[in-house]
Biopython code that builds the backbone (N, CA, C, O; Angstrom):
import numpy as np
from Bio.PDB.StructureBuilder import StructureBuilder

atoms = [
    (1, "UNK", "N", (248.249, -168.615, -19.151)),
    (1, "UNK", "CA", (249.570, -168.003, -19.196)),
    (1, "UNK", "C", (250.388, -168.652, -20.319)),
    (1, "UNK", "O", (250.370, -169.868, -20.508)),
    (2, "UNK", "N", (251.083, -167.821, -21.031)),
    (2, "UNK", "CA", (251.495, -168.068, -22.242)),
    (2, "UNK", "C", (253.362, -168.666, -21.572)),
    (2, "UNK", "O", (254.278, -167.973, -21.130)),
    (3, "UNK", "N", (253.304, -169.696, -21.713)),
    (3, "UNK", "CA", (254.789, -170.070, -21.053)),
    (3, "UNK", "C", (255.895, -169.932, -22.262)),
    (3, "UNK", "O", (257.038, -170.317, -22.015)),
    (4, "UNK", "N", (255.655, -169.506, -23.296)),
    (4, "UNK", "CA", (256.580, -169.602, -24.360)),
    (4, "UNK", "C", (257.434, -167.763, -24.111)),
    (4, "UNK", "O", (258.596, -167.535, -24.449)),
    (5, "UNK", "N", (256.764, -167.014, -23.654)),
    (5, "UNK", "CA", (256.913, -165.668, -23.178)),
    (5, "UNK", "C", (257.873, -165.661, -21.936)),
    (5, "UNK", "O", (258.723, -164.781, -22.065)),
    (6, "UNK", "N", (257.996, -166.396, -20.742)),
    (6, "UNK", "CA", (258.184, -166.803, -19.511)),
    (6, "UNK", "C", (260.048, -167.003, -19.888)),
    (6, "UNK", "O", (260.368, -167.549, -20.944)),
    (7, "UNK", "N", (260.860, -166.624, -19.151)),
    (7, "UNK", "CA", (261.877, -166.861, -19.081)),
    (7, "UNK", "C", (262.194, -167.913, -18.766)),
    (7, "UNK", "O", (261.360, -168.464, -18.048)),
    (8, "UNK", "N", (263.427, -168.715, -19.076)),
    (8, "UNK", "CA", (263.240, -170.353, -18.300)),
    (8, "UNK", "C", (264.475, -170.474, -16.854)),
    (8, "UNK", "O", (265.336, -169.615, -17.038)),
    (9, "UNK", "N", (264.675, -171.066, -15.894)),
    (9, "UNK", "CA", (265.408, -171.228, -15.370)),
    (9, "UNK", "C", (266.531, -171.795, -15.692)),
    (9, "UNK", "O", (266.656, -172.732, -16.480)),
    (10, "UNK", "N", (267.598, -171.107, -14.942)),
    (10, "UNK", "CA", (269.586, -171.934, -15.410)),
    (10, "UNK", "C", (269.940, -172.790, -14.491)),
    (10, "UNK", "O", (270.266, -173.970, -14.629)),
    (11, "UNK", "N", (269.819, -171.769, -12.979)),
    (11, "UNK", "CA", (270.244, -171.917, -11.877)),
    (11, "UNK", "C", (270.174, -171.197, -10.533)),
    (11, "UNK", "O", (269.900, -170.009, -10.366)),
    (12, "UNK", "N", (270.463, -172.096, -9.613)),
    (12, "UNK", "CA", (270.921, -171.415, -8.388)),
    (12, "UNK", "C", (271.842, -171.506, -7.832)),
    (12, "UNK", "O", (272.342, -172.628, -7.750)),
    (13, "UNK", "N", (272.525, -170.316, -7.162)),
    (13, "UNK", "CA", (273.433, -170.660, -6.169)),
    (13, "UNK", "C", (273.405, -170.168, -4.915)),
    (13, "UNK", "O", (273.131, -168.970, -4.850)),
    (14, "UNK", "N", (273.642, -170.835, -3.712)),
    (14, "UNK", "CA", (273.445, -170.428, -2.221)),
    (14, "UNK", "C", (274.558, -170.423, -1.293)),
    (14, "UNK", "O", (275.342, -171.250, -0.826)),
    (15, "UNK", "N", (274.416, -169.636, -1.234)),
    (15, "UNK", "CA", (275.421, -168.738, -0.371)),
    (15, "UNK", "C", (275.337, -167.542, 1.013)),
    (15, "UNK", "O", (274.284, -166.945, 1.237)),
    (16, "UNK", "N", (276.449, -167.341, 1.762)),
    (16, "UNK", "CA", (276.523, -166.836, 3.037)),
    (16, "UNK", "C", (275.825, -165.458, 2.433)),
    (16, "UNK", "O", (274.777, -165.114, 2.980)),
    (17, "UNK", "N", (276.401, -164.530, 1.192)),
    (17, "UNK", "CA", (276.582, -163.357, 1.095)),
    (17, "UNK", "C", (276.660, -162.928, -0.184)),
    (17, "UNK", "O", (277.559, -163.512, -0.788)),
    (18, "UNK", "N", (276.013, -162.059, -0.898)),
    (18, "UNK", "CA", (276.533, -161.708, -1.930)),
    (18, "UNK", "C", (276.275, -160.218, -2.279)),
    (18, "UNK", "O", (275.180, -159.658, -2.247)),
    (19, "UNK", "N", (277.638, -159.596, -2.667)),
    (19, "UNK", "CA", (277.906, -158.129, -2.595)),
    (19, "UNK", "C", (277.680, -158.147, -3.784)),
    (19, "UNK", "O", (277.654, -159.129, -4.526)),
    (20, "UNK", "N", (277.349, -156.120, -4.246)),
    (20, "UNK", "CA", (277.668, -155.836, -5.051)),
    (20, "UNK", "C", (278.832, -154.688, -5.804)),
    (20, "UNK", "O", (278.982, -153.515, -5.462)),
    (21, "UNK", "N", (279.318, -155.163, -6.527)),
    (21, "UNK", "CA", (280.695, -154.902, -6.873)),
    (21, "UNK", "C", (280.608, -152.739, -7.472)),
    (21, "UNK", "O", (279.521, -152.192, -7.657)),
    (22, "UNK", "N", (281.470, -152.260, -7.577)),
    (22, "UNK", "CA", (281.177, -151.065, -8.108)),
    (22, "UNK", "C", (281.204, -150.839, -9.472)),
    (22, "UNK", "O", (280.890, -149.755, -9.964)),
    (23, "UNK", "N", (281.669, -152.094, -10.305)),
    (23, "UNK", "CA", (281.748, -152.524, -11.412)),
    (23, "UNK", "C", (280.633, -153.068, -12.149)),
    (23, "UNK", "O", (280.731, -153.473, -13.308)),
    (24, "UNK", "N", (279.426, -153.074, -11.372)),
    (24, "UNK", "CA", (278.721, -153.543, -11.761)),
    (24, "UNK", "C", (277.931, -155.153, -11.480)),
    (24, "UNK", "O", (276.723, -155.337, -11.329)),
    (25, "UNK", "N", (278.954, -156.130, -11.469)),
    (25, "UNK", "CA", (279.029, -157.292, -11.191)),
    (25, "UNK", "C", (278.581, -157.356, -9.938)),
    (25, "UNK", "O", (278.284, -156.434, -9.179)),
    (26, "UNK", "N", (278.533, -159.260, -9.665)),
    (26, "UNK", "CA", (278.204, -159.582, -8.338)),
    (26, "UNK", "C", (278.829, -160.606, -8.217)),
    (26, "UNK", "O", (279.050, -161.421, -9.113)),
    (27, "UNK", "N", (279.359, -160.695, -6.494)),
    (27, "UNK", "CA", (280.283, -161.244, -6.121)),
    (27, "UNK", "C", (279.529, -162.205, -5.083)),
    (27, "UNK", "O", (279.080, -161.716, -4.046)),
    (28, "UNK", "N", (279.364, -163.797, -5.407)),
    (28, "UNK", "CA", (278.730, -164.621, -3.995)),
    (28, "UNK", "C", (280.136, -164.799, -3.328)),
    (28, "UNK", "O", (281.192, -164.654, -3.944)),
    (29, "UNK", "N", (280.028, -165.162, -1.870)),
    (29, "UNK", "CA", (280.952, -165.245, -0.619)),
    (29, "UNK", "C", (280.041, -166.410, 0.103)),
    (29, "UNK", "O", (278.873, -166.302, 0.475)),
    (30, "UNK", "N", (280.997, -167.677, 0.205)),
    (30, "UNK", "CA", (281.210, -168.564, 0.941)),
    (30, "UNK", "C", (279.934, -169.393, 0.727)),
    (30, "UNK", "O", (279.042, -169.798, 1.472)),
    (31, "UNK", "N", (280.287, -169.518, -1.018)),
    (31, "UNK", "CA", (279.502, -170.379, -1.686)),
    (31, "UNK", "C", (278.639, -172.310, -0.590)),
    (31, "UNK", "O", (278.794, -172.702, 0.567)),
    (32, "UNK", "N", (278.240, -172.602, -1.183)),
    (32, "UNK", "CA", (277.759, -173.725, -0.287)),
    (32, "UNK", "C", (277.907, -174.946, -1.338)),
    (32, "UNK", "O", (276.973, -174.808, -2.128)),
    (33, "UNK", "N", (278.636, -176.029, -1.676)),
    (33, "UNK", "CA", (278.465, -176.768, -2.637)),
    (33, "UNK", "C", (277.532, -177.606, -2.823)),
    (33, "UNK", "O", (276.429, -177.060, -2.821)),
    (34, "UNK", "N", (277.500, -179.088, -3.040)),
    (34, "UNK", "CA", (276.159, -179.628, -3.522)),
    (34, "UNK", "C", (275.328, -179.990, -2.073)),
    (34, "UNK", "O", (274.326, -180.672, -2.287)),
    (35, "UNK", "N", (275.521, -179.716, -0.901)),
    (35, "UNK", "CA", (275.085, -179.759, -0.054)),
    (35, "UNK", "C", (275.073, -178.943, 1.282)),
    (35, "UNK", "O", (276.218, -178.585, 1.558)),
    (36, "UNK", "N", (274.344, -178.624, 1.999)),
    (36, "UNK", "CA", (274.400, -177.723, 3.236)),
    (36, "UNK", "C", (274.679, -178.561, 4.288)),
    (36, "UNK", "O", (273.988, -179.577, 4.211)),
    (37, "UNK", "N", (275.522, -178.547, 5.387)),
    (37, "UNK", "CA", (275.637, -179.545, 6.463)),
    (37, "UNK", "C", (275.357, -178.761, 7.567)),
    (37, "UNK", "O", (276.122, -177.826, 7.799)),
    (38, "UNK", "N", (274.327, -178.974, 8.360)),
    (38, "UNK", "CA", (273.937, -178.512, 9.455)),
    (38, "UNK", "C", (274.141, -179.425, 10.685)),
    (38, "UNK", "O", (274.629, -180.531, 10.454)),
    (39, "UNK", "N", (273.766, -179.043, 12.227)),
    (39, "UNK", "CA", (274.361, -180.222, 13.218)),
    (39, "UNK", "C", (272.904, -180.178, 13.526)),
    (39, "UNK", "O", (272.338, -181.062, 14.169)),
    (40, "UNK", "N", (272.386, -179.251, 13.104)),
    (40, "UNK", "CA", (270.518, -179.797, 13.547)),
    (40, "UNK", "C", (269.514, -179.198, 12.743)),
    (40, "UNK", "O", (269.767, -178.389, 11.851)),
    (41, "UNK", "N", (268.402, -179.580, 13.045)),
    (41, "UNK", "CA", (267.168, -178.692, 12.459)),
    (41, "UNK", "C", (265.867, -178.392, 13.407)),
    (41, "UNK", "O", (264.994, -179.253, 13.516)),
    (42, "UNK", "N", (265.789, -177.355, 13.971)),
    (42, "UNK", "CA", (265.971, -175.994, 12.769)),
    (42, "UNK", "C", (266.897, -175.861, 13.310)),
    (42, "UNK", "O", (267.280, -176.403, 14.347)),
    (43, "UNK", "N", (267.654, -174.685, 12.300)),
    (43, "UNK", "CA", (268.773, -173.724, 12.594)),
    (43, "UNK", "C", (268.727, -172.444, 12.426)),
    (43, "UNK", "O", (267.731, -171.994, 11.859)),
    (44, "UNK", "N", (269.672, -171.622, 12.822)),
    (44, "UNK", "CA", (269.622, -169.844, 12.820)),
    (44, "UNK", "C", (270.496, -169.620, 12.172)),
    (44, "UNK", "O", (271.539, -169.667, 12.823)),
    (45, "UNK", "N", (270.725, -169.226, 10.496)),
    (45, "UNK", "CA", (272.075, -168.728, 9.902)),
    (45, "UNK", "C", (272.082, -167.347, 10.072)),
    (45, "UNK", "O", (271.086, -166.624, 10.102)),
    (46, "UNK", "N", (273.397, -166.964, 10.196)),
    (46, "UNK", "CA", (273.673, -165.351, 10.415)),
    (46, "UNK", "C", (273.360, -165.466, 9.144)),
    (46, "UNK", "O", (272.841, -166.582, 9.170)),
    (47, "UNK", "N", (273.300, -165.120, 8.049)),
    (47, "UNK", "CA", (272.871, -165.100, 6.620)),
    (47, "UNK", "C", (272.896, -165.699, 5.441)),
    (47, "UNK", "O", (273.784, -166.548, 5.365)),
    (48, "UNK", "N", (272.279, -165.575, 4.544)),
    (48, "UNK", "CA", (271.703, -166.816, 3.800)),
    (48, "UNK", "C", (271.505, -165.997, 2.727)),
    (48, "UNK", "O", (271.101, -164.850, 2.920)),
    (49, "UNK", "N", (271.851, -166.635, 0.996)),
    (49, "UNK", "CA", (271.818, -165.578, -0.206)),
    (49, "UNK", "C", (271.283, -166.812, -1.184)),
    (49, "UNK", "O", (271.581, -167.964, -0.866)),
    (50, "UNK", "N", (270.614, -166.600, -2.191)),
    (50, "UNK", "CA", (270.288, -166.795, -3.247)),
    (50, "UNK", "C", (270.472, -166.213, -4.715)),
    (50, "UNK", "O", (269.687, -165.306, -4.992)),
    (51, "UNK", "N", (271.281, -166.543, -5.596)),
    (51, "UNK", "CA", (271.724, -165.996, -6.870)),
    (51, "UNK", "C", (270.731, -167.100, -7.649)),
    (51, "UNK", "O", (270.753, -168.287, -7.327)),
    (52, "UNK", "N", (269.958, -166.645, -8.587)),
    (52, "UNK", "CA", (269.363, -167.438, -9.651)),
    (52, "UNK", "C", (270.132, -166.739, -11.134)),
    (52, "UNK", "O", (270.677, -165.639, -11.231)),
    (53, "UNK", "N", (270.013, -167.440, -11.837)),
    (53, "UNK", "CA", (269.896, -166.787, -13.385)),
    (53, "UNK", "C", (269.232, -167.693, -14.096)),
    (53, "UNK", "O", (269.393, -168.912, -14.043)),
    (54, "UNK", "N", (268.322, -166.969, -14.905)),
    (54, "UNK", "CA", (267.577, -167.153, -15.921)),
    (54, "UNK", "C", (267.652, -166.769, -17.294)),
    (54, "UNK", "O", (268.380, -165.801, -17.517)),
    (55, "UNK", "N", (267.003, -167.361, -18.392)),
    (55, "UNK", "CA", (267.307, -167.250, -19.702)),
    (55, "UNK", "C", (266.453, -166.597, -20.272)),
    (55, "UNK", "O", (265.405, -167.198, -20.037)),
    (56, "UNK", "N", (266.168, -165.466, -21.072)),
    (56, "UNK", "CA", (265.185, -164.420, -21.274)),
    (56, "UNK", "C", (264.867, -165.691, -22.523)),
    (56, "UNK", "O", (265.384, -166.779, -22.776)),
    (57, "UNK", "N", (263.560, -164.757, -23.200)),
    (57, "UNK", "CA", (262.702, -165.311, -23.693)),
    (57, "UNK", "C", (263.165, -164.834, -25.241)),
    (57, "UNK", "O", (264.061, -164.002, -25.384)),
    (58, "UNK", "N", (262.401, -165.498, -26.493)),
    (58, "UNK", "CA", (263.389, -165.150, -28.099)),
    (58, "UNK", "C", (262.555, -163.625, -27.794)),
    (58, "UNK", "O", (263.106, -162.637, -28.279)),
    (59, "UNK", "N", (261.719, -163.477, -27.293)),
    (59, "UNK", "CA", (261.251, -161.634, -27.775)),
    (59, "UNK", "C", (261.855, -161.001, -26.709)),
    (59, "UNK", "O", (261.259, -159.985, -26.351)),
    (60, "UNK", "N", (262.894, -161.293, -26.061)),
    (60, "UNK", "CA", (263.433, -160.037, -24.738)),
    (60, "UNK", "C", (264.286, -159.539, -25.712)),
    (60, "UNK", "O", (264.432, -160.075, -26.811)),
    (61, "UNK", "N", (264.936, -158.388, -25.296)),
    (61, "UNK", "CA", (266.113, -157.850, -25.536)),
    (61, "UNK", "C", (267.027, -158.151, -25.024)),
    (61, "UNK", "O", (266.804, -158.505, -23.866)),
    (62, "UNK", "N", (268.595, -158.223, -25.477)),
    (62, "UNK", "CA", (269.689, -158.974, -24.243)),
    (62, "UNK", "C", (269.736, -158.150, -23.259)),
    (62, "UNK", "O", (269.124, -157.108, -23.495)),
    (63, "UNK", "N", (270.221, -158.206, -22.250)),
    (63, "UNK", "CA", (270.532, -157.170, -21.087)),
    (63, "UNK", "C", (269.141, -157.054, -20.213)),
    (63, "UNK", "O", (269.053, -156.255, -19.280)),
    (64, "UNK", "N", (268.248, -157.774, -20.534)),
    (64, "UNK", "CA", (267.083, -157.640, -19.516)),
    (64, "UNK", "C", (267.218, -158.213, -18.506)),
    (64, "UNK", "O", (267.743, -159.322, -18.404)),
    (65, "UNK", "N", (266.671, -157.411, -17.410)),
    (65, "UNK", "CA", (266.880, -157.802, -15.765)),
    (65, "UNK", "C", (265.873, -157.647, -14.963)),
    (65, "UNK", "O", (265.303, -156.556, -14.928)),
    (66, "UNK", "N", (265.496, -158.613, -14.234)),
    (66, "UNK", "CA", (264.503, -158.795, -13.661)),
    (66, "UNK", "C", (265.011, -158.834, -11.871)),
    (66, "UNK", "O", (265.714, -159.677, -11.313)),
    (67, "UNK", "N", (264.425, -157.725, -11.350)),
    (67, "UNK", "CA", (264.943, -157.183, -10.127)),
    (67, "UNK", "C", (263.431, -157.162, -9.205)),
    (67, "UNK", "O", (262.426, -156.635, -9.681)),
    (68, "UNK", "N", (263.436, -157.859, -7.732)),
    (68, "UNK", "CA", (262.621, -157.499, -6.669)),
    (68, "UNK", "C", (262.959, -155.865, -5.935)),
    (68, "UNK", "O", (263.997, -155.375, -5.490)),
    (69, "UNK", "N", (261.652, -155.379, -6.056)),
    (69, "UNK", "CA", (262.368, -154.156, -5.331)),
    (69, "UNK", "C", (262.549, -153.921, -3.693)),
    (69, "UNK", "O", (263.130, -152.920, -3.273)),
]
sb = StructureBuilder()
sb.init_structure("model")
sb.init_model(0)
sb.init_chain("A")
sb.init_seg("    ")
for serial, (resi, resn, name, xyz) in enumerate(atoms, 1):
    if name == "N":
        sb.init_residue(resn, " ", resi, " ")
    sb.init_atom(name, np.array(xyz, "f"), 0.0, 1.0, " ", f" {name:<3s}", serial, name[0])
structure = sb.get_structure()
């Protein structure tokens, strides 16, 4: 696998919720900062979100998006 092709990672962010806007955009809700505090483990969250962004590669085009369907 050619890793020079491969997009690289920025980040994550984790969060309760994250909508999407009619504008296009996306909105996380009830962000989590550098840590999660739980009173035990395991636990049951009513819901749980993941935002990554990544950095396309020098041969992408800008605006490329990489979506699970």
């Amino acid at each position: 696998m050619d890793r020079s092709k491969m997009p690289s990672f920025v980040d994550t962010l984790l969060c309760e919720l994250v909508r999407g806007e009619a504008n296009g955009k996306l909105s996380p809700l009830g962000l989590f900062g550098d840590a999660m505090l739980v009173p035990s483990i395991p636990i049951v969250l009513a819901s749980l979100a993941f935002v990554q962004r990544w950095r396309p590669n020098a041969d992408e085009r800008p605006g490329t998006r990489y979506r699970h369907p």
